[in-house]
C-alpha positions in Angstrom: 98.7 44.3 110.6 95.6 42.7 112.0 93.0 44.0 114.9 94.1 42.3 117.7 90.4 41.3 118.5 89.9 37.1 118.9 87.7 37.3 115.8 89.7 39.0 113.5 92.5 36.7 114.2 89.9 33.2 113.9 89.0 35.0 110.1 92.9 35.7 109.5 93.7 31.9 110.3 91.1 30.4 108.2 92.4 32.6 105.3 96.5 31.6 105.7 95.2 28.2 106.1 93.4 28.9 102.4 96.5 29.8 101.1 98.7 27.1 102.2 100.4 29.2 104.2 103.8 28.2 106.0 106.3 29.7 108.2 109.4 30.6 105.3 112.6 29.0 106.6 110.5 26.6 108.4 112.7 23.7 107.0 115.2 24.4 109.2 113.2 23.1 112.6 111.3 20.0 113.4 107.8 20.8 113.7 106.9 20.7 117.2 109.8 23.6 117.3 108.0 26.2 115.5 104.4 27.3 116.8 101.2 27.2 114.4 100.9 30.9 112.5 97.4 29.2 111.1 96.1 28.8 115.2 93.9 32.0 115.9 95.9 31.2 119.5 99.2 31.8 118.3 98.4 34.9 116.3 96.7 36.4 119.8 100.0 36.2 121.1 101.0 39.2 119.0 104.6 37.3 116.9 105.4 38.6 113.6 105.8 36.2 110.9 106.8 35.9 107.7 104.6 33.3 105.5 104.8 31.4 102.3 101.5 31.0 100.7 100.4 29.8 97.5 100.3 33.2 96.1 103.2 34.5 97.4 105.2 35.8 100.4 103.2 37.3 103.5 104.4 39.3 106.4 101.9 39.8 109.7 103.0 42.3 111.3 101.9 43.1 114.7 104.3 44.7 117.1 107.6 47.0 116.5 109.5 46.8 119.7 107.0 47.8 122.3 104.4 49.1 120.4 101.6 47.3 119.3 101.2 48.3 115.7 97.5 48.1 114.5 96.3 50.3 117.6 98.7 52.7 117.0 98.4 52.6 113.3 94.5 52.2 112.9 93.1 56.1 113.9 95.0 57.1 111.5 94.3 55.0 108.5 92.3 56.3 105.3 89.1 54.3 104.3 89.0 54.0 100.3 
């Protein structure tokens, strides 16, 4: 669940695109059907994904229905 923050998301696309990450099923489509999960673009507009990377499967996360997870989730997360 990342901050929703243009930032964040530039930091969490440079780190899928260090793990070789891929859209799982993505065999399925022809490229220009699927958008880019490594753009920090396409993560701002808040999908959730499920990635293939190098060391192993990834799910982002970032909205259940209507609610925008990492905003509701965040206040009440534990630092350790």
């Amino acid at each position: 669940m990342p901050a929703h923050d243009p930032r964040n998301l530039e930091r969490l696309a440079q780190v899928l695109r260090g793990l070789d990450a891929q859209i799982e099923g993505a065999e399925d489509f022809e490229n220009e059907e699927l958008p880019d999960p490594l753009s920090p673009e396409t993560l701002g507009l808040g999908g959730n994904w499920v990635l293939h990377t190098r060391l192993g499967r990834l799910d982002i996360m970032q909205w259940i229905g209507e609610d925008e997870l990492w905003g509701k989730l965040s206040p009440s997360a534990i630092e350790a």
